[in-house]
N, C-alpha and C positions, 0 to 999 in steps of 0.2 A: 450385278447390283441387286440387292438384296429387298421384298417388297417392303421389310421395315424402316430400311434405309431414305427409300421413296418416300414414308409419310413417317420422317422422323417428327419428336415430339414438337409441339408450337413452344419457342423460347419469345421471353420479351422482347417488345418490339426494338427493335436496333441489333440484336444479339444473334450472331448465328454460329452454333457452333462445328468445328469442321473436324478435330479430332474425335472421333467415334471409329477406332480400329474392328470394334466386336461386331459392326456393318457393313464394313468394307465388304465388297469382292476383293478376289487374287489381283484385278487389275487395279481398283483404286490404293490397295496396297503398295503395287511395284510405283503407283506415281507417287506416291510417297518418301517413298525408300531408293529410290533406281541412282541415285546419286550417290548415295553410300557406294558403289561400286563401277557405276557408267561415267563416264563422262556423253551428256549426249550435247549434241549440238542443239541452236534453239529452233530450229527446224522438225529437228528429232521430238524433242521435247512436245511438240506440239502437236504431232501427229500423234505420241501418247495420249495427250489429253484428250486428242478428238476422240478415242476409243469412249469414254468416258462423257464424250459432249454428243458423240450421235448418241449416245443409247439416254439420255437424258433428255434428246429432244424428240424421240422416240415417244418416251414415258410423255411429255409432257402434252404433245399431238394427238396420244391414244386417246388420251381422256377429253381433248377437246373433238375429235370425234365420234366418241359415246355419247357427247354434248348434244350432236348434229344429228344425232341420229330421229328424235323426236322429229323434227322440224323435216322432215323428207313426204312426211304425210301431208303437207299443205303443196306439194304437186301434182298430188292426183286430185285433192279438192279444187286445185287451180284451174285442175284440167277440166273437171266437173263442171264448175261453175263456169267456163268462158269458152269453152271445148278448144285450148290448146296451152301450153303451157312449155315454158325453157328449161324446166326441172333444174334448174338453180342449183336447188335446196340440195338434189341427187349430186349434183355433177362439184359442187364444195366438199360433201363429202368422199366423193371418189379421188376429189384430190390429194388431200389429207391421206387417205389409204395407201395413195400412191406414193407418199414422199414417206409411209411409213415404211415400206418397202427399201425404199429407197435408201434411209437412214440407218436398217440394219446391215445394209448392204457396206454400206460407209465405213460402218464399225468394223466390219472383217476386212474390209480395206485397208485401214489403218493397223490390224491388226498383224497383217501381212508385212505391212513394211514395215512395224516393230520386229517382227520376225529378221526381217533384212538388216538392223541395225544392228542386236545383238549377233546375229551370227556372218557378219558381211563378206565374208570368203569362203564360205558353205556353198556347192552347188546345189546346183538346181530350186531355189529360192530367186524369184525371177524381180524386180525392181520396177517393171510396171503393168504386171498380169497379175491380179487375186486369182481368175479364174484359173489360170498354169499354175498357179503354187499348189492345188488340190489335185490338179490331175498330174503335175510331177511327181508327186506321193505317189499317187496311185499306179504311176507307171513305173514307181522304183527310182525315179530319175536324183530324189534329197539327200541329198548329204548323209551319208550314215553314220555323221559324228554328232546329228540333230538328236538328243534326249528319245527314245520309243516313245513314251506318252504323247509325245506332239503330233510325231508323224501317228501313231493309228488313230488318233481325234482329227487328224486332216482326212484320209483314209477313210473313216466310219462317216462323217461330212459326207465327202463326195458320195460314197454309196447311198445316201441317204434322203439327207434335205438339202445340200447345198445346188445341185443343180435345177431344185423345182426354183429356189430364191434368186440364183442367177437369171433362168428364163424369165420369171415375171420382171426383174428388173431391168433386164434388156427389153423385155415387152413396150412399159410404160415409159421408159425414160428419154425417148425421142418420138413417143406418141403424143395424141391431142388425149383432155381429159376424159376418162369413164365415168360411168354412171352407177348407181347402186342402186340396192331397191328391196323392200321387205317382203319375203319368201315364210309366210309362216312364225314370222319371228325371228329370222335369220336375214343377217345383212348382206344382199349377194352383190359380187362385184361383175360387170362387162366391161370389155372397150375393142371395137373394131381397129384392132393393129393394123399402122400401113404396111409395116415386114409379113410379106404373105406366108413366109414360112409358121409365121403364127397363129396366122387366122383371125379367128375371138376369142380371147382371153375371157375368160369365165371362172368365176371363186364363187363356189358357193360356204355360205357362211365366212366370209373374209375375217373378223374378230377373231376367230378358231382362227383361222390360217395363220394369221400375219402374229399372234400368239404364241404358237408351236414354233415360229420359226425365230422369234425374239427367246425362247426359251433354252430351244439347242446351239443357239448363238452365245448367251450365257453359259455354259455348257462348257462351249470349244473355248472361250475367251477365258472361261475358269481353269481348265485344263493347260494352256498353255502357259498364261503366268503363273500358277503353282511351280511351274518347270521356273518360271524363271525368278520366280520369290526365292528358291531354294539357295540361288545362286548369290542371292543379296550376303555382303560381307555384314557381321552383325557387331555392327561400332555404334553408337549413339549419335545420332544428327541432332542438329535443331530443325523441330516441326511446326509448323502452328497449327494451335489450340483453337481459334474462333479472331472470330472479329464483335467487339462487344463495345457498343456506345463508337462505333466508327473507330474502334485502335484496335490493336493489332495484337493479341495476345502468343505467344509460345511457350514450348517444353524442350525438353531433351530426353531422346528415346532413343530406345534401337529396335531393328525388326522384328527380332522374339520376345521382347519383352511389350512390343506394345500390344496388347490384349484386349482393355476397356479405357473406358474414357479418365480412369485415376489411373493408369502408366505410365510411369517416367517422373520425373523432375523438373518442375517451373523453372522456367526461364526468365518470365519477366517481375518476378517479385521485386527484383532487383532496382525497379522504377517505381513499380504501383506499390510499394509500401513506403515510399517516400512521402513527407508531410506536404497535405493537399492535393496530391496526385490521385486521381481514378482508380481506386483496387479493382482489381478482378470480381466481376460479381458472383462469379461461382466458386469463389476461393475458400469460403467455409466449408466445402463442402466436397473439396477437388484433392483426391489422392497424391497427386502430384507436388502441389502446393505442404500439402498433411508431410511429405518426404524432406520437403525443405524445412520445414519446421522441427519434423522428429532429429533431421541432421545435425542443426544449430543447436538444440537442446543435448544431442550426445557429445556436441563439441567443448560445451559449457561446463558439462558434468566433467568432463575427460580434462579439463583444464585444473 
């Protein structure tokens, strides 16, 4: 997901618009499109989404804890001022750090069992281990009818950053909360883990960290559904376009051709040009809408 995507434009209030292909990632792409060729179940379907819902709540948590991060300085004044303090302020924000870990972790979980879907008689693609699908790669053990690009981005993963993200996630996610604390201007994370094999978990600069690893997470997730964009049969669906004043606008597209926000062919003019009905409010100005009109006018002429 893409950071323009993240701070798309402010539309009027009521209006959001949803087709914008030229921002997509590869994964909000195939949820778009996956239908054109999948039949998935509504289970399936929604472990899709989650791809697309951790990495959103992701985004959404980070910035609420850059929020947090001012308000960490009124524990050490607390502590100043009454000589003891619960550091609150430290221990809210190390949770938030913690579930952001957590959240990407989520996403390649989900991403794993997309994996299982599309190819569900493929060995070595395991149905409730993320962390055995990387190191079946790595030990040779995948299916060698899986696409090369996927396995050496699972492969370059494991040699890489996927087991620093699994440890810290195994770290915190059956611990009590850590704490943070300002190092110079850098946010450092602790937490005395009861699994002794861990010790104390220590990040320094955690923002850098938990950053890199939402980065090569975008990365692998990119890498894999390009494999399976490619696979999308390219027929025209209907998509929708936004939701504007609480209705439900759509188009008709296909996967190559949707590009930018004027691709394809209105769908619902067929209502909102009706007398008294709600038009479209970006129809003056909407490509798609512009096709329907150029079409009817070569209809007219051709008559």
């Amino acid at each position: 997901m893409t950071e323009e995507a993240k701070n798309s434009d402010q539309q009027a209030a009521g209006n959001i618009i949803i087709f914008y292909p030229d921002r997509w990632g590869e994964a909000e792409k195939f949820c778009f499109f996956a239908s054109s060729t999948y039949k998935l179940k509504p289970n399936e379907a929604e472990v899709l989404m989650g791809i697309l819902g951790h990495l959103n709540k992701y985004n959404v948590l980070f910035l609420l804890a850059k929020k947090l991060v001012p308000t960490i300085i009124d524990d050490s004044l607390e502590l100043q001022r009454q000589g003891y303090s619960d550091c609150m302020r430290s221990r809210e924000l190390a949770a938030i750090i913690e579930t952001l870990y957590c959240e990407l972790y989520s996403a390649i979980d989900c991403t794993r069992r997309v994996i299982k879907t599309i190819y569900p008689k493929y060995n070595g693609i395991p149905s409730d281990s993320t962390s055995r699908l990387f190191t079946n790669t790595t030990d040779g053990k995948l299916d060698k009818r899986i696409p090369s690009p996927i396995i050496n981005a699972l492969i370059d993963a494991n040699a890489d950053w996927f087991p620093g993200l699994r440890r810290i996630r195994n770290a915190v996610v059956h611990s009590n909360v850590g704490t943070c604390g300002d190092q110079e201007g850098r946010i450092v994370y602790w937490n005395e883990i009861y699994k002794a094999k861990y010790k104390q978990l220590f990040i320094e600069d955690v923002f850098r960290s938990v950053s890199l690893y939402y980065d090569n997470i975008n990365r692998l997730i990119g890498v894999i559904f390009q494999v399976f964009n490619a696979t999308l049969q390219d027929k025209e669906m209907n998509v929708l376009c936004g939701i504007f004043d609480g209705r439900v606008y759509e188009r008709y597209v296909s996967p190559t051709k949707a590009q930018d926000i004027h691709s394809g062919r209105c769908k619902s003019f067929v209502w909102f040009e009706k007398e008294g009905a709600p038009k479209c409010p970006f129809s003056s100005d909407c490509g798609a809408y512009n096709f329907v009109l150029e079409d009817r006018e070569k209809t007219e002429i051709d008559r």
